[in-house]
C-alpha positions in Angstrom: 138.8 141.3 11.8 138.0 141.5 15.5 140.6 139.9 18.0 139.6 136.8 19.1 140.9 137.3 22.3 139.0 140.7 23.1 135.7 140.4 21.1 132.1 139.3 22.6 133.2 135.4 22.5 136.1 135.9 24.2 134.4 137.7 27.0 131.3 135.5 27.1 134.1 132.3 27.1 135.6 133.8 30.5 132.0 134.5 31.7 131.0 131.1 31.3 134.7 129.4 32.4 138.0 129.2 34.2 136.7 128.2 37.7 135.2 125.1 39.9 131.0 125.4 39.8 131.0 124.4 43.3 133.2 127.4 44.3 131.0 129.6 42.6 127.9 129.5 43.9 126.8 132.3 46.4 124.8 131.5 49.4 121.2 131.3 48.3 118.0 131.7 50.3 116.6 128.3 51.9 113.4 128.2 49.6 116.2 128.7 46.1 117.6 126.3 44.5 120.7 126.2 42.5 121.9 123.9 39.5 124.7 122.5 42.0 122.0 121.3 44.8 119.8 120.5 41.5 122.7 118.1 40.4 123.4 117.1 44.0 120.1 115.4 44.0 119.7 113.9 40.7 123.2 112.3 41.9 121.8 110.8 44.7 118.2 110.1 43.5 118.2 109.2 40.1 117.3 105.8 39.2 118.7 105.6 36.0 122.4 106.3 38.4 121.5 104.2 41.2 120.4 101.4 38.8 123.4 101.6 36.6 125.8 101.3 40.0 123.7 98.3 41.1 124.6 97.1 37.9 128.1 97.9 38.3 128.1 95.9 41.5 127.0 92.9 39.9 129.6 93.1 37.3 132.2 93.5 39.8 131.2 89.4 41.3 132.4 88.1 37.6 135.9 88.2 39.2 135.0 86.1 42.3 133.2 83.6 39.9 136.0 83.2 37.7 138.5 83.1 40.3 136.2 80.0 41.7 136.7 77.7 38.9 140.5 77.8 39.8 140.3 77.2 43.7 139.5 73.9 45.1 135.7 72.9 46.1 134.7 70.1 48.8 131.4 68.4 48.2 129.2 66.4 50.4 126.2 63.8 50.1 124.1 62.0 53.2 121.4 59.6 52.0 119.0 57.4 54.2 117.3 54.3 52.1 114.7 51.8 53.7 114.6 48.7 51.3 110.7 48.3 51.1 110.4 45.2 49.0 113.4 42.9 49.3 113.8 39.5 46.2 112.9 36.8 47.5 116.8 35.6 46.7 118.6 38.3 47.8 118.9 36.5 51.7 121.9 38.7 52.7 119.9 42.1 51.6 119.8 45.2 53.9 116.4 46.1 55.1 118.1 50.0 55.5 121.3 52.0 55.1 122.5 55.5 56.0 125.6 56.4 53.8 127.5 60.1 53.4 130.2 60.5 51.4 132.5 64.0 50.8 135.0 65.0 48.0 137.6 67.6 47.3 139.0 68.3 44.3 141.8 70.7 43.5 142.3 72.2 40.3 146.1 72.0 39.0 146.2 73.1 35.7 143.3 74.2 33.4 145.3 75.0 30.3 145.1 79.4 31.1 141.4 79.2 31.3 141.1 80.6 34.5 143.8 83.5 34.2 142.5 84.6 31.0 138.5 84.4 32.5 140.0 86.7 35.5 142.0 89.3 33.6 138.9 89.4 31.2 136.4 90.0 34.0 138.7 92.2 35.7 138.8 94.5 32.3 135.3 94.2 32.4 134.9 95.4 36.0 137.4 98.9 34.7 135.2 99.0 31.8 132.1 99.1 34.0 133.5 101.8 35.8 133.9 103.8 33.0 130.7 103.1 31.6 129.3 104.3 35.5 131.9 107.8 34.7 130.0 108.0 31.5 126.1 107.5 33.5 126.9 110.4 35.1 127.9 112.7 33.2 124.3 111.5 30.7 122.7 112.3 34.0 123.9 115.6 34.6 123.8 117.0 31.5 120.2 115.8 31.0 119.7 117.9 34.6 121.6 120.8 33.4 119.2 120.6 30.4 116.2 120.1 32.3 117.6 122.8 34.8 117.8 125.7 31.9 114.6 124.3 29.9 113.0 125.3 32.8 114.6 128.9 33.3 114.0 129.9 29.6 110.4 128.6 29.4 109.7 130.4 32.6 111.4 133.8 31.0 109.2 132.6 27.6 105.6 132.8 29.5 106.2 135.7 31.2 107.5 137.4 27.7 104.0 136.5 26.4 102.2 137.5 29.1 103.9 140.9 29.1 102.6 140.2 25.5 99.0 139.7 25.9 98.9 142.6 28.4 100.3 144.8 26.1 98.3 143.7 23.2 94.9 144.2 25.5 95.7 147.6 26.4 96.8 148.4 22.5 93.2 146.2 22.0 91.8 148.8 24.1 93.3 151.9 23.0 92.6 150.8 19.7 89.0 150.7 20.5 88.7 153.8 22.1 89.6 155.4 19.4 87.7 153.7 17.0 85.3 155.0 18.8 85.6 158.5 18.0 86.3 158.0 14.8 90.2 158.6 14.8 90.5 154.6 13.6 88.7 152.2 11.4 87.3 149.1 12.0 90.4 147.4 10.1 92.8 148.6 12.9 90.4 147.3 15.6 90.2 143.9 14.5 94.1 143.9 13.3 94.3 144.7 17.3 91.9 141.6 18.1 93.7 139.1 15.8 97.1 139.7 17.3 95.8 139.7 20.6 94.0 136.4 19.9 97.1 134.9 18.3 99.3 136.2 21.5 96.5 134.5 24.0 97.5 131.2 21.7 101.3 131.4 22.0 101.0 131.9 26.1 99.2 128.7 25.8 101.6 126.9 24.1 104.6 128.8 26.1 102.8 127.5 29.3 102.4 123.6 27.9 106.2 123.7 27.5 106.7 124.9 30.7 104.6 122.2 32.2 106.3 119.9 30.3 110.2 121.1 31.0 109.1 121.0 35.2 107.8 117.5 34.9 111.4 116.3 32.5 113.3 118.2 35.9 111.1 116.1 38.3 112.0 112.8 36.3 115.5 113.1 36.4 115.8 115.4 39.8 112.6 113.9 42.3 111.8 117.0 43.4 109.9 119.6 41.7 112.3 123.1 40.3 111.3 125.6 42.8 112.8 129.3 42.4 115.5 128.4 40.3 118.9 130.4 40.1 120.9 131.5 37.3 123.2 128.9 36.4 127.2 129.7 37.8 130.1 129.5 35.8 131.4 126.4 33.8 135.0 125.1 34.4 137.9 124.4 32.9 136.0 125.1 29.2 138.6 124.6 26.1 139.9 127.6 24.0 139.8 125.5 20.6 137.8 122.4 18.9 141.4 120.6 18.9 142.2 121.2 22.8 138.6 119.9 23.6 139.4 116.8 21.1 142.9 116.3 22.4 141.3 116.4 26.2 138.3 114.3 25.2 140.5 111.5 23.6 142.5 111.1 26.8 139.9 111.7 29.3 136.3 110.6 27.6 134.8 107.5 29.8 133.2 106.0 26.6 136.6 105.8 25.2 138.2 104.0 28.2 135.3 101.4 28.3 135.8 100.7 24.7 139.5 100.5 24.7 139.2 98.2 28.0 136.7 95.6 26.1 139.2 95.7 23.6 141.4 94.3 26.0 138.9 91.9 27.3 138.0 90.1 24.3 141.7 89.7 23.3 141.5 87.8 26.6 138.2 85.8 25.4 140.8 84.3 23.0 142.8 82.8 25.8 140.5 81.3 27.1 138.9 79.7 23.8 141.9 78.7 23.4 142.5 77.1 26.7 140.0 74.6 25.9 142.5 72.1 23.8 144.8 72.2 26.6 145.2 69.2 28.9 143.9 69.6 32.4 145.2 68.3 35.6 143.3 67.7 39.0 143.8 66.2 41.6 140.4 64.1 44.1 140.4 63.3 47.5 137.3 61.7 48.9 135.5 59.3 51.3 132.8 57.7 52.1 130.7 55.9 54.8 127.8 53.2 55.1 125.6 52.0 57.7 123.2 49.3 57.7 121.8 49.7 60.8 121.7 46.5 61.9 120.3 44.7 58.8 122.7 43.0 56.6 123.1 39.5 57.7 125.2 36.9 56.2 122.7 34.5 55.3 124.5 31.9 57.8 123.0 31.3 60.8 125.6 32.2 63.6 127.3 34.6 61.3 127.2 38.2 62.2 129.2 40.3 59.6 130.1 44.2 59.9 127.6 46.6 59.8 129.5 49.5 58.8 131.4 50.5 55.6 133.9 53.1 54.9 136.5 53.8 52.2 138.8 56.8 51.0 140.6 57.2 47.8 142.8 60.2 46.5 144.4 60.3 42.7 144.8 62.8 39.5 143.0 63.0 36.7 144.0 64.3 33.6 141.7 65.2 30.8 142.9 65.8 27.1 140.4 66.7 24.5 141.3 64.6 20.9 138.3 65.5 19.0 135.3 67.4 19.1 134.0 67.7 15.7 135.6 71.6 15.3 133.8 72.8 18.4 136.6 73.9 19.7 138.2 75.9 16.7 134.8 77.3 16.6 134.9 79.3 20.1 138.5 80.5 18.9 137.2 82.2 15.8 134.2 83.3 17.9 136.0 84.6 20.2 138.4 86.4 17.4 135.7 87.7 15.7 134.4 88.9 19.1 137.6 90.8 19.5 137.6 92.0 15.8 134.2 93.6 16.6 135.0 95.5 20.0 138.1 96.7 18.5 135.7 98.7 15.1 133.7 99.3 18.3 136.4 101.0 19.8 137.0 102.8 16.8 133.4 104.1 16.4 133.0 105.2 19.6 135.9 107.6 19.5 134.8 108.8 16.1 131.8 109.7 17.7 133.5 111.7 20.9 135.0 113.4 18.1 132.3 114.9 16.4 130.2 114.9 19.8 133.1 116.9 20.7 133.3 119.1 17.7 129.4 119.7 17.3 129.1 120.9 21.2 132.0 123.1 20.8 131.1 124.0 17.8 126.7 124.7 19.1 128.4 126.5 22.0 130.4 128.8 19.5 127.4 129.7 17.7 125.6 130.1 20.2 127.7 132.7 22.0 127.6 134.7 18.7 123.8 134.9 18.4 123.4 135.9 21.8 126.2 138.9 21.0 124.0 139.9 17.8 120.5 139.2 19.4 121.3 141.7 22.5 122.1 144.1 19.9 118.7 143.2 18.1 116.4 143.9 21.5 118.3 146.8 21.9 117.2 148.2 18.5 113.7 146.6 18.3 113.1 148.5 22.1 114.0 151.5 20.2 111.9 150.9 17.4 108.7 149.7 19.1 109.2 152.9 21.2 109.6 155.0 18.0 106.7 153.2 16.3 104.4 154.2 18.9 105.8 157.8 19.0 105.2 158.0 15.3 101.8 156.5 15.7 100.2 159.5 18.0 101.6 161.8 15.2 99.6 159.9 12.3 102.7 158.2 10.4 102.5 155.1 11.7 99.6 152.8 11.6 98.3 150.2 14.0 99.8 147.3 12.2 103.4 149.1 12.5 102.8 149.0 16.3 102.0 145.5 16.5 104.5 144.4 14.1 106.9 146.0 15.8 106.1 144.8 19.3 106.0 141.1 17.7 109.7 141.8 16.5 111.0 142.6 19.9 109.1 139.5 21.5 110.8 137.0 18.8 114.1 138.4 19.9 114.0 138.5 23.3 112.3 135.1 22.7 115.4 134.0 20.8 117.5 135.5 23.6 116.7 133.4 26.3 116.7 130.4 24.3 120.5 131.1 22.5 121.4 131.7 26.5 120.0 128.6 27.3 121.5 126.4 24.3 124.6 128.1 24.9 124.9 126.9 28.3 123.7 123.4 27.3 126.5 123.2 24.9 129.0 124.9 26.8 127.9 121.8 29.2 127.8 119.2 26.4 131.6 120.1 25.9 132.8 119.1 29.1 130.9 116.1 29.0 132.9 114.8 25.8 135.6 115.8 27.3 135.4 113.9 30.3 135.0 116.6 32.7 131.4 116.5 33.9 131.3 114.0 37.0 130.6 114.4 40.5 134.6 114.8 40.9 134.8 118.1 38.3 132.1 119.7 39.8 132.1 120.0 43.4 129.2 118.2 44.2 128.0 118.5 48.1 126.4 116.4 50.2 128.0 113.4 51.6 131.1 111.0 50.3 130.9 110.3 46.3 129.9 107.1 45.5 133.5 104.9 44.5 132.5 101.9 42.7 136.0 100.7 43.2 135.0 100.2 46.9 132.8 97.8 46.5 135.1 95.9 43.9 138.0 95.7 46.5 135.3 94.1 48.9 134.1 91.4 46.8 136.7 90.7 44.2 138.8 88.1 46.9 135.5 86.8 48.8 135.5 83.0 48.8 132.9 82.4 51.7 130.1 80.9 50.5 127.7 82.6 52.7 128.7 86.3 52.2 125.3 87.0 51.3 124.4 91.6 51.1 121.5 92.5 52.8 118.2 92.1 50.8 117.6 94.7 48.0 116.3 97.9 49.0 115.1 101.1 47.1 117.8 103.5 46.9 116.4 106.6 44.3 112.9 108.4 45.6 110.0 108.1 43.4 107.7 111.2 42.3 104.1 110.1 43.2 103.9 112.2 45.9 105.3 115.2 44.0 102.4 117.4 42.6 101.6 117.7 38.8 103.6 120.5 37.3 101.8 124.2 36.8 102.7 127.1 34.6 102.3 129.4 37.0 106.0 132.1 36.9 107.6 133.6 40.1 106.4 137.9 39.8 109.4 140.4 39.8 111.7 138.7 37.9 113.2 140.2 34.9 112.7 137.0 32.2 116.1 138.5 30.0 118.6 139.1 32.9 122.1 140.5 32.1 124.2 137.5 32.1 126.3 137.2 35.2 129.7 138.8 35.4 128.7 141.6 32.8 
């Protein structure tokens, strides 16, 4: 058995990990661009990102609300009446009045409503912030797709045209000697159908491309112009377990799911808090001015023309009964917890197996790439011994073309194992936790910390702390031209993977 630690894995593991990707890049020309400026943008632009921290944002005003409901309010109320139709028996009846009145009222004791309603929203606000962690890493592993869809469909058209060339020339050959009688019709039209079917798969290789440069504009906003190869991955595990171990300490679904555990359990307090007497305390006033108006009804007799009056006190409220409304939002709330607690169970069952299924893809992976390079080796070899054979009459026509259809489908297969192994090899860190902005060196200005805006709002009380209206934050792609299939010349579409 080979040595792990020496064979083809082992070697293509170190290609692919054990330093930063921001580190690794190499300075690139102006008009290149690299899967760290390709994440960079998508970072920036995206509007499934920049919608989700929006969202964030708003979640992070639940704790201002419910710290609200525990912190004292002052009302006021101004009125103006004009008495248009007075009784006929009402002689003492003002013809018009001006009044205002104002309030305060300080909450005491609310039975743990308001505690529980913060430390729930607070949870919330952490959970948010995980489920932001987890955005991003969905965003850039959809971009890392999108980034390699695009380099392996681009290697995939220019295998087929490389095809289609050859098979015209063969075409050609073909018919040339046809014509002097050193081939039958059969091997010309063997020649024509393969060339035909060859002219059908560029078409299809080209659609794909079109369609993997329009997914990189959707999630990018700019269309993939001279892409590099991608650079190394960190930090990638050495075992299923270490990547599950990592992933169940690290993974942001995880920490969201165990934090709305938490939060519901706090939903129960505050079900709970609403049999619980509750205490406040009032102070108001009020004022009243007739303007001149009220009369006694006695001739001679002026009487006051302006009223006013204060008053302060408790009040104390204890629910008795409410027909089992009460018990009812307990056991919601219970069962609400019950629920995010299997939720939190399913959700780390599923970092597991994501966990275990990317490791395990990226495994895979690395071992067809080792055994297809070894099959383009062998099928160059053939194809060139096929055609050798051919010019000394022992090998037919169809031998040629099924031999240069072999080493198409593996240099095919190739470029798509290196591309799926990267993917994976990607997929890994994300379960793990290790594929945000922070892990991978991402350039271009301060990374967006949702905890900033948090500590901004989260003890505001002014009533008139309004943000500035709404604006656009991610670009949109109308002015980005429709996608072409048109490849870059003089590139080699099966490179020798870097570091090799």
């Amino acid at each position: 058995m080979q040595d792990p630690t020496t064979g083809p894995t082992a070697r293509r593991a170190r290609w692919l990990g054990g330093m930063a990707l921001g580190a690794l890049i190499l300075a690139a020309p102006a008009y290149a661009e690299t899967l760290q400026g390709a994440l960079a943008k998508a970072y920036e632009n995206n509007p499934t990102l920049t919608a989700a921290r929006a969202g964030q944002r708003a979640n992070d005003e639940n704790v201002p609300i419910q710290k609200s409901f525990g912190l004292p309010e002052i009302g006021t109320q101004a009125g103006y009446d004009e008495n248009i139709i007075i009784p006929g028996n009402s002689f003492n009846s003002p013809a018009r009045s001006v009044s205002a009145s104002a309030q305060l009222s300080v909450p005491i004791y609310q039975g743990g409503a308001v505690r529980n309603a913060v430390r729930a929203a607070k949870y919330r606000v952490e959970a948010g912030q995980a489920d932001l962690r987890a955005t991003e890493a969905s965003i850039f592993s959809q971009t890392v797709g999108a980034y390699m869809d695009v380099i392996r469909d681009i290697a995939i058209v220019q295998l087929n045209q490389k095809n289609v060339a050859v098979l015209r020339t063969n075409l050609q050959a073909t018919s040339d000697r046809f014509e002097i009688g050193d081939l039958t019709r059969t091997d010309v039209a063997q020649s024509e159908a393969r060339l035909a079917l060859a002219e059908g798969d560029l078409r299809g290789a080209e659609a794909n491309l079109i369609a993997s440069r329009e997914a990189y504009i959707r999630l990018v906003g700019e269309a993939p112009v001279d892409l590099e190869q991608p650079p190394l991955l960190p930090g990638l595990p050495g075992t299923a377990e270490e990547a599950v171990a990592i992933a169940l300490d690290s993974n942001p679904d995880i920490e969201a799911a165990s934090l709305e555990v938490n939060a519901s359990k706090s939903d129960i307090g505050v079900a709970k808090s609403s049999r619980a007497p509750k205490l406040s305390a009032t102070l108001g006033g009020g004022y009243n001015n007739f303007l001149g108006s009220l009369n006694s009804g006695v001739p001679g007799l002026s009487v006051t023309q302006e009223t006013s009056s204060a008053a302060a006190g408790l009040t104390v409220t204890l629910p008795i009964f409410t027909a089992g409304r009460r018990s009812a939002q307990v056991r919601q709330a219970q069962s609400r917890s019950s629920q995010a607690i299997e939720n939190y169970v399913a959700t780390e069952r599923g970092v597991i197996a994501q966990t275990r299924g990317a490791y395990a893809a990226w495994q895979a992976n690395e071992q067809v790439i080792t055994a297809t390079e070894q099959a383009v080796s062998a099928n160059a070899l053939s194809l060139e011994g096929v055609r050798a054979e051919n010019s000394v009459g022992t090998r037919s026509i169809l031998d040629i073309l099924n031999a240069e259809q072999e080493y198409l489908n593996t240099q095919v297969q190739l470029v798509s194992a290196r591309r799926n192994s990267y993917v994976a090899a990607f997929s890994v860190l994300a379960a793990m936790g290790k594929a945000e902005a922070r892990d991978l060196g991402i350039e271009g200005g301060a990374l967006y910390d949702p905890a900033v805006n948090y500590r901004r709002v989260k003890g505001q009380i002014w009533d008139w702390a309004d943000d500035p209206a709404p604006q656009q934050q991610s670009t949109d792609t109308r002015a980005v031209p429709a996608a072409e299939a048109t490849v870059p010349a003089g590139i080699d579409p099966v490179p020798a993977p870097t570091g090799q």
